[in-house]
VEXTORTI-104168 format. One record per residue (C-alpha): x, y, z; residue in three letters. Coordinates in pm, whole numbers, plus 50000, padded with zeros to 5 digits. Layout:
<rs>
XYZala
...
</rs>
This chain:
<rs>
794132432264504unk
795912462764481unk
799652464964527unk
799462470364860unk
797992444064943unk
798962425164711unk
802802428964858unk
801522423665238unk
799532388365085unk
803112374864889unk
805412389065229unk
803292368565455unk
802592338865195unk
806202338165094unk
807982342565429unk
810072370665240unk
809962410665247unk
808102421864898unk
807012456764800unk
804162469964667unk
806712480164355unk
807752444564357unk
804172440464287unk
803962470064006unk
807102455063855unk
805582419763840unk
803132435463665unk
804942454963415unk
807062420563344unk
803482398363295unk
803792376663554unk
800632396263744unk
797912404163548unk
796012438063567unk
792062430563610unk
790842463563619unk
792002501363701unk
790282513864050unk
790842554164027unk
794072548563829unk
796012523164021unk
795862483763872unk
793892456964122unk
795632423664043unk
794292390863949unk
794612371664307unk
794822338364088unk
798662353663948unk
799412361664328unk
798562326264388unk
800892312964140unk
804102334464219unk
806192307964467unk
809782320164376unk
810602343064701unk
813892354464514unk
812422366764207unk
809962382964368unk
812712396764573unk
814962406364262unk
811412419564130unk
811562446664408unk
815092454264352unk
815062463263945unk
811152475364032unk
812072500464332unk
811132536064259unk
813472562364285unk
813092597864291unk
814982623064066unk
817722630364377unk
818202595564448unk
818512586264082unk
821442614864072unk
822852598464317unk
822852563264146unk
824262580363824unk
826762601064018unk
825542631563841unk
823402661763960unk
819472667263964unk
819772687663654unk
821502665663447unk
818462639963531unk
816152658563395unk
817732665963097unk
818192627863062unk
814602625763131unk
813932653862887unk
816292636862622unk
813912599962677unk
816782584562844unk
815042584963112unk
811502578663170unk
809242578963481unk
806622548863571unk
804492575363747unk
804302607363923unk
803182616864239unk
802522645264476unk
804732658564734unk
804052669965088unk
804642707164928unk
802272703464676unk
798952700464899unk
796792724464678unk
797752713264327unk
795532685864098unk
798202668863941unk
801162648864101unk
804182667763927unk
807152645964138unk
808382616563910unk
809532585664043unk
812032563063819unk
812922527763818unk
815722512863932unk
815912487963625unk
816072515063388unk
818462536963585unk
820872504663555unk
819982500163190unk
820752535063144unk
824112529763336unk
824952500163102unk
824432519062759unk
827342523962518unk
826472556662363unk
827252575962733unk
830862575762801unk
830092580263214unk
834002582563315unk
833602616263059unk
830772629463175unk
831532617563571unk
834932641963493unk
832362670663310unk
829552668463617unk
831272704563863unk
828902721364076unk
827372754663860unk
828722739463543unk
826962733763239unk
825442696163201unk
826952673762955unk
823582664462845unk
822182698262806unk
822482697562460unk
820482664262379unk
817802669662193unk
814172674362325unk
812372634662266unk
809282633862110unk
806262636962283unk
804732600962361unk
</rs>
């Protein structure tokens, strides 16, 4: 099944609200297996849905696996847009996939990126970012304190 799916199966199986990212981050964690890619998207093994049991992990699954967008990410970091995509520039910050806006009807490829909420609070945690400094840094028109990481490495 796809994630969809998937996530309507476990909500109704479970008794318990879970998301289709619940179902993507299941995946990324193991406990779902991927079968096979249908135009991009994984189709999960239904013999892994049938094994999940634990409404509260799949649950906390959804929480760390919910997908945020670069303004609500911001938000979570207290910083601005900008200073996201630096961090996302930098490799601090990586997206789990990208997808297409309501603006962006005529273009091929998806260009908006969608983050995780596990690795924004990973991110959060690390010891390297003093966040009080760069909370006091962050002014409206001002440079970004993480303008001058430098550019990752292409993966």
């Amino acid at each position: 099944m796809g994630a969809s799916r998937a996530a309507e199966y476990l909500t109704d199986r479970l008794g318990a609200d879970i998301t289709a990212d619940a179902v993507a981050e299941m995946g990324r964690q193991g406990v779902l297996r991927t079968v096979v890619l249908y135009k991009g998207h994984p189709v999960y093994d239904g013999r892994d849905l049938e094994a999940v049991t634990d409404p509260a992990a799949a649950r906390e699954a959804g929480r760390v696996g919910r997908q945020l967008m670069r303004a609500e990410v911001a938000e979570q970091l207290g910083v601005r847009e900008v200073d996201v995509r630096h961090l996302d520039r930098a490799g601090y910050l990586t997206p789990v996939r990208h997808v297409r806006s309501s603006w962006q009807r005529r273009r091929e490829e998806p260009r908006v990126p969608l983050y995780r909420l596990g690795d924004v609070l990973a991110l959060q945690d690390r010891d390297d970012i003093d966040w009080k400094a760069v909370h006091s840094a962050v002014k409206p028109g001002g440079r970004s304190p993480f303008a001058g990481l430098p550019t990752a490495a292409p993966a």
